[in-house]
C-alpha distance (Angstrom), angle and dihedral (degrees) to the residues before:
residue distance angle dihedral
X1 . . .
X2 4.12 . .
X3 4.15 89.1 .
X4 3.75 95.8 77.7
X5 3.74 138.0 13.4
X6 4.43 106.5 -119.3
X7 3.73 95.6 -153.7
X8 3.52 91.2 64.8
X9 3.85 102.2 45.2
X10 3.84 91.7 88.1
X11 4.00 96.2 -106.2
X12 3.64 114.0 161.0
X13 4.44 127.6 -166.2
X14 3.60 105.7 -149.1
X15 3.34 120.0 177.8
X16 4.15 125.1 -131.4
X17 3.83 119.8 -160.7
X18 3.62 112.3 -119.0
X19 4.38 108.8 -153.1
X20 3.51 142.9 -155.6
X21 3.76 117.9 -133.2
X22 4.11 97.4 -92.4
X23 4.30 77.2 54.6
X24 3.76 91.3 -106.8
X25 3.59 107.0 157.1
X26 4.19 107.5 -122.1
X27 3.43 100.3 172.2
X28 4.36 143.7 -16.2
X29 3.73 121.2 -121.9
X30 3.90 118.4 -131.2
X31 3.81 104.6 -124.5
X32 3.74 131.6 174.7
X33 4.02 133.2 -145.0
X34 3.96 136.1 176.8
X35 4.00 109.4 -128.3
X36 4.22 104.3 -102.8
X37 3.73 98.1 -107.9
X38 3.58 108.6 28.1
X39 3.68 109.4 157.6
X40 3.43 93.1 -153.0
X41 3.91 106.2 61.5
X42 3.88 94.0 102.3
X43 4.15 87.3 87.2
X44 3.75 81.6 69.1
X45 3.60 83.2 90.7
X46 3.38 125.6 95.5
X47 3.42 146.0 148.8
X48 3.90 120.8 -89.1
X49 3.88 99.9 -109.4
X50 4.16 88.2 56.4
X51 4.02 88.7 58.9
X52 3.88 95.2 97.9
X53 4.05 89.3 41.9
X54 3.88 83.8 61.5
X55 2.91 111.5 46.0
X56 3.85 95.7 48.5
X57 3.83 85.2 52.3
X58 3.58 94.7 51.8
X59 3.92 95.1 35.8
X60 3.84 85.2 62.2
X61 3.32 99.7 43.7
X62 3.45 101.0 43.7
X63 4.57 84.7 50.7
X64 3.58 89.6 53.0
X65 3.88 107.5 50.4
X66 4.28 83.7 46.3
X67 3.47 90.2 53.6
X68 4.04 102.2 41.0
X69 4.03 81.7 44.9
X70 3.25 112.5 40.7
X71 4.01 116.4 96.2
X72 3.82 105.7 175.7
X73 3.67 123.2 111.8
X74 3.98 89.2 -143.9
X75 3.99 108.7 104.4
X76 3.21 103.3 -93.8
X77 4.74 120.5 -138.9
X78 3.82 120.6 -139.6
X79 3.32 117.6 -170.5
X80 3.68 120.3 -140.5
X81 4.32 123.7 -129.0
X82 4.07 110.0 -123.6
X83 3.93 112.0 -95.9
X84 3.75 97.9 21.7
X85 3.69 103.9 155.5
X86 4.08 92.6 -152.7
X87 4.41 120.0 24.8
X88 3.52 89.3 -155.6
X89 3.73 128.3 22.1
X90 3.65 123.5 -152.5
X91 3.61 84.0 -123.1
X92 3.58 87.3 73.5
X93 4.08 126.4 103.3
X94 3.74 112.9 -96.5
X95 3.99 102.4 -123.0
X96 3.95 123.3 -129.2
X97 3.32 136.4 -154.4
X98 4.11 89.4 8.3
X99 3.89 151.7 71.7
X100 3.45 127.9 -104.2
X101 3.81 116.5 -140.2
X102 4.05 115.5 -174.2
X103 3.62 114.6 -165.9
X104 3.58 113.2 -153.0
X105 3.97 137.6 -171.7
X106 3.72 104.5 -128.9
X107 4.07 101.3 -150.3
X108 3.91 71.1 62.0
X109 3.92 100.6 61.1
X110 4.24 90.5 38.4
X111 3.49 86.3 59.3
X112 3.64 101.5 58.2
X113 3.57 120.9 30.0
X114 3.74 92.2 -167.0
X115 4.03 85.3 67.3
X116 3.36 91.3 48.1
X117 3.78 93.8 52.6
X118 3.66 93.5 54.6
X119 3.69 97.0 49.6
X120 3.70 81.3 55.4
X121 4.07 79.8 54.7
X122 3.55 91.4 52.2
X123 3.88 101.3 46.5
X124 4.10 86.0 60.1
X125 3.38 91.4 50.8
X126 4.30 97.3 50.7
X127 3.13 103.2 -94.3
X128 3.90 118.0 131.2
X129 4.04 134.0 -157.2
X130 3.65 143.4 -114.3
X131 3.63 121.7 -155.0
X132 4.04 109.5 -148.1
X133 3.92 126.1 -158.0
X134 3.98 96.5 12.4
X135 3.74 104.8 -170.5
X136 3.81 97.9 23.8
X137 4.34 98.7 84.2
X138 3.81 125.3 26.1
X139 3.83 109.5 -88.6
X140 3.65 120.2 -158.6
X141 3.82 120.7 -134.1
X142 4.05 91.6 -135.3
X143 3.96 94.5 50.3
X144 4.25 82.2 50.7
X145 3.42 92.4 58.8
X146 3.92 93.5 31.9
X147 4.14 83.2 59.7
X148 3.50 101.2 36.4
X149 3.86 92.4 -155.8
X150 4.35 114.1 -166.2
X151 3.94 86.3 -157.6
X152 3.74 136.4 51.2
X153 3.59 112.1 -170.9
X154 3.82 116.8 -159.7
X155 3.57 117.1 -128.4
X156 3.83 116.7 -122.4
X157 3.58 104.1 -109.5
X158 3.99 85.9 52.6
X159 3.15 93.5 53.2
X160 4.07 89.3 41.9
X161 3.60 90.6 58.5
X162 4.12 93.3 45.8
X163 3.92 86.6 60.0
X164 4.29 95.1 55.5
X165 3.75 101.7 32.4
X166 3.56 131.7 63.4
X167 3.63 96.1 -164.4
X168 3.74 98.2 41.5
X169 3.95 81.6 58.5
X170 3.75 95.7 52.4
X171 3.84 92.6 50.5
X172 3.39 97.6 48.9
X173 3.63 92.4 46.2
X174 3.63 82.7 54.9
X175 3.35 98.7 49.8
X176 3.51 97.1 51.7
X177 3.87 104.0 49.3
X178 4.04 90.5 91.0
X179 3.50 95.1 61.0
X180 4.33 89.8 46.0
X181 3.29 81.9 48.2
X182 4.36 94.8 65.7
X183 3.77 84.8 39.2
X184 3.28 100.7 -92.1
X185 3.74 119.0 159.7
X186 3.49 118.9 -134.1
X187 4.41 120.7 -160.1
X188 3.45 134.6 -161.9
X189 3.16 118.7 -159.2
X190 3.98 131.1 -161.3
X191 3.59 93.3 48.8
X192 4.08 107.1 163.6
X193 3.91 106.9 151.1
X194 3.94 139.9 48.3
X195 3.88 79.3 -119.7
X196 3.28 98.9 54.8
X197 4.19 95.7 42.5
X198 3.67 93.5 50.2
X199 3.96 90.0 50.8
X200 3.41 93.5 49.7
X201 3.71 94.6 53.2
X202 4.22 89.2 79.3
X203 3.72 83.6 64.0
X204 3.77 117.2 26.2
X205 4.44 132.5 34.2
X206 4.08 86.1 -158.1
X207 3.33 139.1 61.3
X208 3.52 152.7 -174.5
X209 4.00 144.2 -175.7
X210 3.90 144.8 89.7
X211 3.90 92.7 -73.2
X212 3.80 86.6 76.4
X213 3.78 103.1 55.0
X214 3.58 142.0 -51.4
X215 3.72 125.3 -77.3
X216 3.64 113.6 -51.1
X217 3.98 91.3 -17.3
X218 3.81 127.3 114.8
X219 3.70 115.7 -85.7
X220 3.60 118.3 -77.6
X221 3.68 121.7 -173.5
X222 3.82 111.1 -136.9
């Protein structure tokens, strides 16, 4: 976008640890802020037809000031704006010394078979997939395998529901044991308590959330 300059509208990549269930960090999650009092988050506003001008804009800026400052050797997940006709533009720094994990929406990717074909791009060149909000859309088994994702996140209100019922817990454990099974990871986000990791652990071998550490430092267990 021409109307206003992104570098100086105060938004910040931080990075959150993402851990495996002996708190091992595996990987650190690309995530974008605003600064608290930035007096110039009225140009936010815009009028509905601009919406998938924005987010592209701020989808690719966001992907290129994680990857020219991130300086971990962990993979490292960026997530991907709705509508954004290309995940990762050529234009786009070529990252050493680390993975690149794009997590993706899938209603997204059956929507737009031009998306789809360059995630197909992607995969041959190394990079691997996220899936986002598992359990909130239908998700066919053939587009699973088609993607070949390494990470399933959870989406919140699964993950909700696997914190207040017992039996919503067991199922889901259930139903996620094939997917363990080919190696596939599957995060939980959200996690804030002792109570809430060591629940989580019948369902999920990654996790994420303030219990674990502040942003971008080594887990601490509080």
């Amino acid at each position: 976008m021409d109307r206003f300059n992104l570098s100086k509208m105060g938004i910040n990549v931080d990075f959150l640890p993402v851990v495996d269930s002996s708190l091992k960090i595996i990987a650190y999650e690309a995530a974008i802020s605003l600064e608290g009092d930035n007096p110039n988050q009225d140009v936010f506003q815009f009028h509905s037809s601009e919406l998938n001008e924005v987010q592209a804009s701020i989808d690719l800026y966001y992907k290129k000031k994680a990857l020219e400052t991130y300086n971990r050797s962990s993979p490292l997940l960026l997530s991907t704006y709705p509508n954004v006709s290309d995940p990762y533009p050529s234009s786009l720094p070529h990252p050493k010394g680390f993975e690149v994990i794009l997590t993706v929406n899938p209603p997204e990717l059956w929507l737009n078979g031009f998306v789809m074909g360059r995630y197909d791009q992607l995969s041959s060149q190394g990079v691997s997939f996220a899936l986002a909000d598992f359990g909130q859309s239908f998700l066919s088994l053939p587009f699973l395998l088609h993607l070949r994702p390494t990470i399933i996140k959870l989406a919140d209100n699964v993950i909700q529901s696997c914190m207040i019922d017992d039996e919503i817990l067991k199922t889901v454990s259930n139903l996620m044991k094939p997917y363990r099974e080919m190696g596939i990871k599957i995060l939980a986000g959200g996690i804030n308590s002792r109570v809430q990791f060591e629940r989580m652990t019948l369902v999920a071998d990654a996790f994420q959330g303030y219990w674990f550490s502040k942003l971008g430092g080594e887990p601490t267990i509080l």
